[in-house]
C-alpha positions in Angstrom: 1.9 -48.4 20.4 -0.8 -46.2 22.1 1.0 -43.3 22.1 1.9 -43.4 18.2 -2.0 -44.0 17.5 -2.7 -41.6 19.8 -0.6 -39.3 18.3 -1.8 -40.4 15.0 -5.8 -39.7 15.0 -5.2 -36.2 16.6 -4.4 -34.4 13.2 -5.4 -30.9 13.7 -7.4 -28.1 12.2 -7.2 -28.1 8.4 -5.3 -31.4 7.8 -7.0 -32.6 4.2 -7.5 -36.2 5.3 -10.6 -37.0 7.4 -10.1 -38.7 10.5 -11.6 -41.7 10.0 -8.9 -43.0 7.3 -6.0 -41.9 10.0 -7.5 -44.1 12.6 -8.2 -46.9 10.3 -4.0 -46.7 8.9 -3.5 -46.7 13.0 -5.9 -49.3 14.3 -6.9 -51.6 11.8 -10.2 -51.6 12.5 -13.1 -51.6 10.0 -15.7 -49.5 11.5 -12.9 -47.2 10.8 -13.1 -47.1 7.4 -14.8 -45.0 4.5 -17.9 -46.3 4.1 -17.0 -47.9 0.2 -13.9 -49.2 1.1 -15.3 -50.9 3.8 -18.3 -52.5 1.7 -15.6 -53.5 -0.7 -13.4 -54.9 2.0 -16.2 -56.9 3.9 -17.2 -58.8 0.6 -13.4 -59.7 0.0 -13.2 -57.8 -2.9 -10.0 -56.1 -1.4 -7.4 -57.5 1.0 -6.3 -55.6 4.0 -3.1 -54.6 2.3 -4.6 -53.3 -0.9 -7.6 -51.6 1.2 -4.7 -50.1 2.9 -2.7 -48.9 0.3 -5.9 -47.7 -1.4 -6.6 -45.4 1.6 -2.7 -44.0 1.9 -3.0 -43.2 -1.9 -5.9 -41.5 -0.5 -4.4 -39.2 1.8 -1.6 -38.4 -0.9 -4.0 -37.2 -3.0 -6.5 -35.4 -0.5 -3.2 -33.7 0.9 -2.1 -32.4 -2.2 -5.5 -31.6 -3.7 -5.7 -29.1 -0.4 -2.6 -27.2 -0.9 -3.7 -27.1 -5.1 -6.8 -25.6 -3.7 -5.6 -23.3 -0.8 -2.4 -21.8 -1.3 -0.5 -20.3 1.5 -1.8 -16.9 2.2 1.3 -14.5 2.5 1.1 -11.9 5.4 2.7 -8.3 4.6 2.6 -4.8 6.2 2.1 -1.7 4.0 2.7 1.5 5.4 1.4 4.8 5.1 1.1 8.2 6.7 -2.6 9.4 6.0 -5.2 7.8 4.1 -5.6 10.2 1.0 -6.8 9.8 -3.0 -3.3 8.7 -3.4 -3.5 5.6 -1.2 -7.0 4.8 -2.2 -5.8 2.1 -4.8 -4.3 0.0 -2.4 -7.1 0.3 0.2 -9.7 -0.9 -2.7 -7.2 -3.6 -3.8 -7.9 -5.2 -0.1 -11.7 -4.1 0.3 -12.7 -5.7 -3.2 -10.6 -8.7 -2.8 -7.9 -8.0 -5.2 -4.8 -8.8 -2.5 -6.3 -12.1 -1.3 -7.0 -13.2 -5.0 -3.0 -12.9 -5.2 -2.4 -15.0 -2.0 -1.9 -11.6 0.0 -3.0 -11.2 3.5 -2.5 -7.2 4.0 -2.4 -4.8 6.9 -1.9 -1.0 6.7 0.4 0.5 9.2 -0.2 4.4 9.9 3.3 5.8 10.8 4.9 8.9 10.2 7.3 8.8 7.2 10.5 9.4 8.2 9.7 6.6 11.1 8.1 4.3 8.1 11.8 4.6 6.5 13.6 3.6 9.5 10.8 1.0 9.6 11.0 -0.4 6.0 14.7 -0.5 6.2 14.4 -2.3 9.4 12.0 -4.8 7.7 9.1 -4.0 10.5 7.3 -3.0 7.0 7.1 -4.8 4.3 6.2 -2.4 1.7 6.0 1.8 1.7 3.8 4.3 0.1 5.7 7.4 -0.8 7.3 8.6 -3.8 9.6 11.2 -2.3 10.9 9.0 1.0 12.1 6.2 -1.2 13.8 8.7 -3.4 15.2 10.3 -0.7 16.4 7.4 1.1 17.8 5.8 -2.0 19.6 8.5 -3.0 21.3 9.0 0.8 22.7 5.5 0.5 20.0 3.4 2.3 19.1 0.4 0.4 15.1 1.1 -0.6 14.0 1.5 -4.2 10.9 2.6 -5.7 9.3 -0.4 -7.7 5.5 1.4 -8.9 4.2 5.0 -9.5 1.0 5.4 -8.5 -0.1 8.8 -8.7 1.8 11.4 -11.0 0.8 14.8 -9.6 0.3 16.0 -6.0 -2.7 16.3 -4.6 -1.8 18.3 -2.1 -2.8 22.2 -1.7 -2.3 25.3 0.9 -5.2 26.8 2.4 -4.7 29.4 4.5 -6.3 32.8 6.7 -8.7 35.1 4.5 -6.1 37.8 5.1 -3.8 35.7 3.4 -3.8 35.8 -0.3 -0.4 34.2 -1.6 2.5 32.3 -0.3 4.4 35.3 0.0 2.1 37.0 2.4 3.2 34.5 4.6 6.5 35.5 5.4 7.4 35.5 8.4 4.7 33.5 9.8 3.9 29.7 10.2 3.0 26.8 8.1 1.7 23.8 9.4 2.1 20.3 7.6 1.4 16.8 9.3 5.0 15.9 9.7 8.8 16.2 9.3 9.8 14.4 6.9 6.4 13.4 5.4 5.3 14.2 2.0 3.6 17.2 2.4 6.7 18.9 4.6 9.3 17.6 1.2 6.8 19.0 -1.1 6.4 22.2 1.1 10.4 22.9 1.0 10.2 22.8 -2.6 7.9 25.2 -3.1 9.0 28.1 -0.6 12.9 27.5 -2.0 11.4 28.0 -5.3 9.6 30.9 -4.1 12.9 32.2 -2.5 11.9 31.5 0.8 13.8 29.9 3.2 12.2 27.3 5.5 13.4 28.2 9.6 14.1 31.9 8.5 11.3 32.9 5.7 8.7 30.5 6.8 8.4 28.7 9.9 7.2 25.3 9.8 5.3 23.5 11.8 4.3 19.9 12.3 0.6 20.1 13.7 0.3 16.2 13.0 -1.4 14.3 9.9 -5.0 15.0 8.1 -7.1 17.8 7.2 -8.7 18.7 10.6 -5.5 18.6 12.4 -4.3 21.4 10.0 -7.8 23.5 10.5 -7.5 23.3 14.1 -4.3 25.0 14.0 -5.1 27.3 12.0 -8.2 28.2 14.3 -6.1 28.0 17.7 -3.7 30.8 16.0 -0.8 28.3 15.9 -0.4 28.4 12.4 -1.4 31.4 9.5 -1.7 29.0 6.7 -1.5 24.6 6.6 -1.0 22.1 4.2 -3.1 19.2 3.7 -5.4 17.2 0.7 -9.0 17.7 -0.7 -11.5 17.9 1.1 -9.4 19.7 3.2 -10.4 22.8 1.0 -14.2 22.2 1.2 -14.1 22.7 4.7 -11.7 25.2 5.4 -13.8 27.4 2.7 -16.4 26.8 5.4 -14.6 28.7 8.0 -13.6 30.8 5.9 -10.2 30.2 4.8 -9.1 29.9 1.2 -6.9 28.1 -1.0 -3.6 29.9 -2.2 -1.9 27.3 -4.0 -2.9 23.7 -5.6 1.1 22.0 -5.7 -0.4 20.2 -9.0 -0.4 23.4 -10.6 3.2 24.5 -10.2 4.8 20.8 -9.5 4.7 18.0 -11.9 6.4 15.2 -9.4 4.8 11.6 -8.5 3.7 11.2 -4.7 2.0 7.9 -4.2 4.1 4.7 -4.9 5.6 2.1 -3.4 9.2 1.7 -2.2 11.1 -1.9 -0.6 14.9 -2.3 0.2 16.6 -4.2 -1.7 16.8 -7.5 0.1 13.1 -8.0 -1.2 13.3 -7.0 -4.3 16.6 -9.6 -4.6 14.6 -12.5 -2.1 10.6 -12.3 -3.2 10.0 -11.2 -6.1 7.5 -12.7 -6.8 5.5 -11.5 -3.8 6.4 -7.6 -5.0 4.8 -8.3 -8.4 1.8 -9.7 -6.7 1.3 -6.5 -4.7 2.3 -4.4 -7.6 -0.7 -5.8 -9.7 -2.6 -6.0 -6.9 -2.4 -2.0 -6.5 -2.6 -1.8 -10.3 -5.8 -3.7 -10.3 -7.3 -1.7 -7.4 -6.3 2.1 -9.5 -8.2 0.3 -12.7 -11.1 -0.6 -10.6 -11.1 3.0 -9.3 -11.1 4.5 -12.9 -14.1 2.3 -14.1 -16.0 2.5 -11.0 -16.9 5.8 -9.8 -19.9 5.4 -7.8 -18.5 2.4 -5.7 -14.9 4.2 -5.3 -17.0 7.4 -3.9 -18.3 5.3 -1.7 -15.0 3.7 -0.3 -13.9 7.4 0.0 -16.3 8.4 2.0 -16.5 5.1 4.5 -13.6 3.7 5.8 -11.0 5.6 4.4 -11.5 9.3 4.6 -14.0 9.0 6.8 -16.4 11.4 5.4 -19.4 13.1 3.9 -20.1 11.8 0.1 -20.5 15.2 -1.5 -16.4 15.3 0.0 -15.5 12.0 -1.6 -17.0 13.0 -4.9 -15.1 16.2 -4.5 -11.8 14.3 -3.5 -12.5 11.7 -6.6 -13.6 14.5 -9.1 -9.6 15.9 -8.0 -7.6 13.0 -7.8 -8.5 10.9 -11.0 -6.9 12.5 -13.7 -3.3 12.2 -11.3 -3.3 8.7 -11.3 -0.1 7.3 -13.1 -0.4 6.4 -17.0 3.0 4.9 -17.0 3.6 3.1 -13.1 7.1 4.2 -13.6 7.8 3.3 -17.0 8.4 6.6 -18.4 11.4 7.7 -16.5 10.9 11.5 -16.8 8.2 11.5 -13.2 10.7 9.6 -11.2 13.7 11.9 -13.2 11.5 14.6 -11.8 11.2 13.2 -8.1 14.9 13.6 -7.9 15.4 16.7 -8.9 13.1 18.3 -6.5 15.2 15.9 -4.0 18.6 17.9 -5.2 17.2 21.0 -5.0 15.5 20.2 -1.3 18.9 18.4 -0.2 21.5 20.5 -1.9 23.2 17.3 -4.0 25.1 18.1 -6.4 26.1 15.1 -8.2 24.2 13.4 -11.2 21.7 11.0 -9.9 20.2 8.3 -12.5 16.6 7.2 -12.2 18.4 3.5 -12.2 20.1 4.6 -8.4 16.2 5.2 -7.0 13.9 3.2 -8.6 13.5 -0.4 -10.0 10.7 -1.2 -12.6 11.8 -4.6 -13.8 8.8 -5.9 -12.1 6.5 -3.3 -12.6 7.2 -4.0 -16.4 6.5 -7.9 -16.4 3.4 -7.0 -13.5 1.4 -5.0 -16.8 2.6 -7.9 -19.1 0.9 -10.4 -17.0 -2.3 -7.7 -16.7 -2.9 -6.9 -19.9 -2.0 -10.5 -21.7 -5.9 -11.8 -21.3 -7.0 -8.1 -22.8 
């Protein structure tokens, strides 16, 4: 009988009930008890068994009131494979509270993105930023869809030697871009096949590993001629000298930042995906109506840098973030054709084979219902 009170009183961190009614259900004993039940129960106004029964309704009540009032925190892991305007949404969804409001405890994973697709697929990730890679995958048979649009233009641009005054000056010489695989190497493939420039012949590429400074280094050590990388990337390259030959928003209209899951998720929790999905939603409004405080995200944790950079950055990257989320077909229709030209498909691909935006659809519902 010691053991089971024993084991009884010992209730652990966070239980609802207080100790004292555990021990009094164990022991019996009245110095045990609440103080009001126990002045009701020394003036006989209660026996032992309703005082008892008025103390286990107690504990119903107290353990149900806490899970009402703390729901179960969901843990997920997001990855991405630089922090850049495009992934800003989700980074202010977490720093102003938006993800835990939804019962979301979030962590960012920086991966390279064709190891983020093995990842997601692998479930080691729960969710994955990048329009082109769940496209891609998608359409080579893996189960991932894309389930929200977040930006609809690339934000991406080349910046290259001063001797070097378009892309094809640069035959013959070397590119650099973060990544194979990654955004910014898809994206690149585009452009030089459109410019009838074949990558490994034309061009060389070459991955010089993720961010701006990586790229200017390379460029400065005489690895590469020319690099591709985000704003403010171009603020400090004009610094040294270098200069922009292309902006990829001006000749590519294709979505970049989204989020793409396999298909086991979207089938098992979906609610959880349309709590991230207007979660991220939330976090691109916030960035829209708050300018100042956005800047200042920018420039702090997540790029790191100088605020007359994140106002540049900001200044570039607001008018690209999506109107639709993935509503309007015709980005995502866009997204796979640059995939056909990069890959060579020939078949017809539907926007239903790549994307799913069931939940992105009922996500704005619940949004804009209290508007």
């Amino acid at each position: 009988m010691r053991e089971d009170n024993e084991l009884l009183t010992h209730t652990g961190p966070g239980t609802p009930c207080g100790r004292d009614e555990v021990a009094l259900l164990a022991t019996g004993r009245e110095e045990s008890m609440p103080r009001v039940i126990r002045y009701f129960y020394q003036r006989q106004y209660l026996t032992k068994r309703k005082t008892m029964m008025l103390l286990l309704g107690s504990l119903v009540f107290f353990a149900l009131s806490g899970r009402t009032a703390f729901p179960q925190q969901e843990s997920i892991r997001i990855g991405y494979s630089s922090p850049s305007f495009g992934g800003l949404a989700m980074f202010v969804a977490q720093q102003k509270g938006i993800f835990k409001k939804y019962s979301l405890n979030v962590e960012f994973v920086r991966t390279a993105t064709a190891v983020g697709t093995l990842a997601l697929v692998n479930r080691e990730l729960d969710y994955l930023n990048g329009v082109a890679q769940a496209v891609s995958a998608a359409m080579r048979g893996l189960p991932v869809r894309l389930v929200l649009v977040i930006t609809d233009k690339p934000q991406y641009l080349i910046i290259s030697k001063p001797e070097y005054r378009s892309l094809n000056n640069l035959k013959g010489k070397t590119i650099g871009t973060s990544n194979y695989g990654s955004t910014s190497h898809l994206l690149l493939q585009t452009i030089l096949q459109r410019h009838g420039m074949a990558p490994g012949k034309d061009v060389y590429v070459l991955p010089v590993g993720p961010g701006g400074q990586a790229q200017l280094a390379a460029i400065q050590t005489g690895k590469t001629e020319a690099g591709v990388s985000t704003p403010p990337t171009d603020i400090e390259g004009n610094k040294l000298g270098y200069n922009v030959i292309l902006r990829m928003s001006d000749v590519l209209s294709v979505p970049v930042d989204g989020l793409g899951i396999t298909l086991d998720k979207l089938k098992r929790q979906p609610d959880q995906v349309k709590k991230v999905i207007m979660s991220v939603i939330e976090g691109a409004r916030f960035i829209k109506d708050n300018r100042e405080e956005s800047v200042g995200l920018l420039a702090g944790k997540w790029l790191q840098t100088s605020h007359d950079n994140a106002r540049h950055v900001y200044g570039y990257g607001i008018d690209w973030i999506s109107k639709s989320w993935g509503l309007d077909p015709a980005p995502i229709d866009a997204a796979i054709s640059l995939e056909k030209d990069r890959s060579q498909e020939k078949r017809p691909v539907a926007v239903s084979e790549v994307s799913n935006m069931t939940l992105a659809q009922e996500a704005l519902k619940l949004l804009d219902h209290g508007k």
